[in-house]
C-alpha positions in Angstrom: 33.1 -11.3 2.8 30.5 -11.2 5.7 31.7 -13.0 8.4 28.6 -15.3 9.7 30.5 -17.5 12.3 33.8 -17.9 13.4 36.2 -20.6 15.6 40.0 -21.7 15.7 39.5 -24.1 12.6 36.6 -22.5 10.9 35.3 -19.6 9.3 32.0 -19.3 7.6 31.2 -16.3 5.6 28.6 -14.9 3.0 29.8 -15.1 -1.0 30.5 -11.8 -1.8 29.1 -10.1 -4.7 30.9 -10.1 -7.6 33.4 -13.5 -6.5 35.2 -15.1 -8.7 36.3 -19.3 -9.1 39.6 -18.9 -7.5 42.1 -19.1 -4.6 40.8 -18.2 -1.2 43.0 -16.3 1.4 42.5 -15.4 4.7 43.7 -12.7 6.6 44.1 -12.2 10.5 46.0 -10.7 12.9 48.4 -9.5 10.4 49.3 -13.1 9.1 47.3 -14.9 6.0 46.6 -18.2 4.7 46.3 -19.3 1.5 43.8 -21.5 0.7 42.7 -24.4 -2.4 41.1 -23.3 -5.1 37.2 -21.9 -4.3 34.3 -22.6 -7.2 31.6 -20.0 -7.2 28.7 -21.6 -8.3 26.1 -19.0 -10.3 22.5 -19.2 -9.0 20.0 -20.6 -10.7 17.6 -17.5 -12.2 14.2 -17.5 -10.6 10.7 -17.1 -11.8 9.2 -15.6 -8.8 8.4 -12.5 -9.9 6.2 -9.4 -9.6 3.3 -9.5 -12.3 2.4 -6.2 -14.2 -1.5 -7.7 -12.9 -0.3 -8.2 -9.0 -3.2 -7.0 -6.9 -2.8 -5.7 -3.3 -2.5 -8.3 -0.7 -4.1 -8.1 3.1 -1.2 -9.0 5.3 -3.1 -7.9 8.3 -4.3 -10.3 11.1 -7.6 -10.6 8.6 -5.6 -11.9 5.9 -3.4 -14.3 7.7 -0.7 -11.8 8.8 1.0 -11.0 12.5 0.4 -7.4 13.7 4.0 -6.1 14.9 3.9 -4.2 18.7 5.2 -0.9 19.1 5.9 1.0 22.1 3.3 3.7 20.6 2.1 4.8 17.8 4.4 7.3 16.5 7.7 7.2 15.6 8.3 3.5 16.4 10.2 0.3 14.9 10.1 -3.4 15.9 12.3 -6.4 14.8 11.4 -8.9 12.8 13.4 -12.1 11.3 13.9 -12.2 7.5 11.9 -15.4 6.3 14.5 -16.1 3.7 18.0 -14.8 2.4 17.8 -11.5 0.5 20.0 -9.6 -1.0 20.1 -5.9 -1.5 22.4 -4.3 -4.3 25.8 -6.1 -3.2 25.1 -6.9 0.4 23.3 -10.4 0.8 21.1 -10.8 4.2 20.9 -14.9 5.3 17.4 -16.0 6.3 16.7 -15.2 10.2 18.8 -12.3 9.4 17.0 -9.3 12.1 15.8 -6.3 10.4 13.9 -2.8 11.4 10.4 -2.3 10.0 9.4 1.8 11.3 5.9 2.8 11.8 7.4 6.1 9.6 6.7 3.5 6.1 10.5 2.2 6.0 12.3 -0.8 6.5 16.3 -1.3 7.4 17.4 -4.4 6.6 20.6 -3.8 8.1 18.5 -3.6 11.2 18.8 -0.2 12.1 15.9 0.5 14.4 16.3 4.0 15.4 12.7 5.6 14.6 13.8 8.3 11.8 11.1 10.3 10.8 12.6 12.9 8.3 13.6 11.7 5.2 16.7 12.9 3.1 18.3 12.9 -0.5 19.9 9.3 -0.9 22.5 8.1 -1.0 23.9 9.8 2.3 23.7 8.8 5.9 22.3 11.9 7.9 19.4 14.2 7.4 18.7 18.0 8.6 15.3 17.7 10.3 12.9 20.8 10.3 14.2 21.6 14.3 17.8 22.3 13.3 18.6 18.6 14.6 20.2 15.7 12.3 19.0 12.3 11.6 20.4 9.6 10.5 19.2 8.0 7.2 18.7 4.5 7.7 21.0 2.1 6.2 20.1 -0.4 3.2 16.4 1.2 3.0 13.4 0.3 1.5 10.8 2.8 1.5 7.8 2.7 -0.2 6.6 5.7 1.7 8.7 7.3 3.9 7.6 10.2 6.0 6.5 11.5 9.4 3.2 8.8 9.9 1.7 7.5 12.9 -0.7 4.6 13.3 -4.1 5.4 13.7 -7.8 4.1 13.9 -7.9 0.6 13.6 -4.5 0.7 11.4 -1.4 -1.0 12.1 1.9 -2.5 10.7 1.8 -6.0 10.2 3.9 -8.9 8.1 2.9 -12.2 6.3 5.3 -14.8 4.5 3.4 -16.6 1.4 4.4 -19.2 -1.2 7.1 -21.8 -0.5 10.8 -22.3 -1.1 12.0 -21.1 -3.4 9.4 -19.0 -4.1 8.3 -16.9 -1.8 7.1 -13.3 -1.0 7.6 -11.4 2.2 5.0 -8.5 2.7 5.0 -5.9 5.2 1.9 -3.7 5.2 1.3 -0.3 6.8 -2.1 0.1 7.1 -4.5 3.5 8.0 -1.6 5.3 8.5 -1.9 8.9 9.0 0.7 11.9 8.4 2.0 14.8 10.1 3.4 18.1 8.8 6.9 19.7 9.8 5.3 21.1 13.2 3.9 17.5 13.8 0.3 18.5 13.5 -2.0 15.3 12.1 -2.7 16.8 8.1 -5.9 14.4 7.8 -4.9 11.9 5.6 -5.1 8.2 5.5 -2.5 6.2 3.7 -2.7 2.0 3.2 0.6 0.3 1.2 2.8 -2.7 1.5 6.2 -3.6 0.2 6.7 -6.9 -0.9 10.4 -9.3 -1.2 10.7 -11.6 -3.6 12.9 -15.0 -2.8 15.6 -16.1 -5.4 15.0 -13.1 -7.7 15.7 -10.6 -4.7 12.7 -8.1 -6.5 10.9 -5.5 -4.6 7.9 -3.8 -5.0 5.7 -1.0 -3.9 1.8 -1.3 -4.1 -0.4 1.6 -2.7 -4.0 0.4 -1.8 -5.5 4.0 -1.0 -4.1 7.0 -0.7 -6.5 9.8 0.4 -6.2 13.7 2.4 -3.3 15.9 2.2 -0.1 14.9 1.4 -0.9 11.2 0.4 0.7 11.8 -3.0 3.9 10.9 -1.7 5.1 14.6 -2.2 6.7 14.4 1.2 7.8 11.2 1.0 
């Protein structure tokens, strides 16, 4: 289990995927404790939900959103708190939790905010980039279009939290992106998506508002 907080009479930790009603232990130092009997309680299923009719939505400063700063406009992440808890296959994220959103179309909820820019056959951890160097591929990823991008124009990345508890949907949006080839040279395109995170049902998805110029099919990606 995910250790959240700790003191001499107290730990706190995250339910771990897959726990079962039973007798807690803890181990430290070499010496365990057993504990009384722990209930796992199932979650209640939840209703908030991508619809086959969702529409993309402006998360920019326009539409209510906060542009994220980045120390340029190419090959850049920022931090940013999650709004609620999330979970990603078996690790769950508590709400505040820090995570990496990269100007390159990714996000790393582990918080990994090393700018990666070369993506890679998952699972796996590093990447050989075009140069003969290796990258790392960025832990628990979601990428709805991962590739060498920069901001341009009037484009940006920005996020917007909608809906209330329990029910609510994180959206980060990369907009007027453009792309660069393996030498770095700008190909001409213009790319506008946004993933969105669903509260209590822990869904994500992937809408593409326009995709236009040379690689914009996501062949790279």
């Amino acid at each position: 289990a995910t250790i959240t907080s700790a003191t001499r009479t107290q730990v706190s930790v995250i339910v771990p995927y897959g726990a079962t009603t039973g007798p807690v232990s803890v181990t430290a130092f070499g010496l365990t404790g057993q504990g009384p009997s722990f209930t796992v309680t199932a979650p209640v299923s939840s209703t908030n939900q991508p619809s086959s009719a969702s529409v993309f939505i402006d998360a920019t400063a326009v539409g209510g959103g906060t542009p994220l700063s980045f120390g340029n406009v190419d090959d850049a992440s920022a931090m940013v708190q999650l709004p609620f808890a999330f979970s990603l296959f078996s690790k769950a994220y508590l709400s505040g939790t820090p995570i990496a959103i990269c100007t390159n179309g990714w996000i790393s909820l582990d918080g990994f905010s090393r700018p990666e820019y070369q993506n890679g056959p998952i699972p796996g951890t590093t990447v050989q980039r075009p140069n003969g160097s290796v990258g790392s591929i960025p832990p628990a990823l979601v990428a709805p279009f991962f590739g060498n991008l920069f901001i341009q124009g009037q484009g940006g990345v920005s996020t917007l939290t909608l809906g209330t508890a329990p029910n609510r949907q994180f959206i980060v949006e990369w907009n007027d992106m453009g792309i660069e080839d393996s030498n770095f040279n700008d190909v001409g395109a213009a790319v506008t998506f946004e993933a969105i995170l669903y509260e209590g049902s822990n869904d994500i998805q992937f809408i593409y508002q326009s995709l236009s110029g040379p690689m914009s099919n996501g062949l790279g990606a």
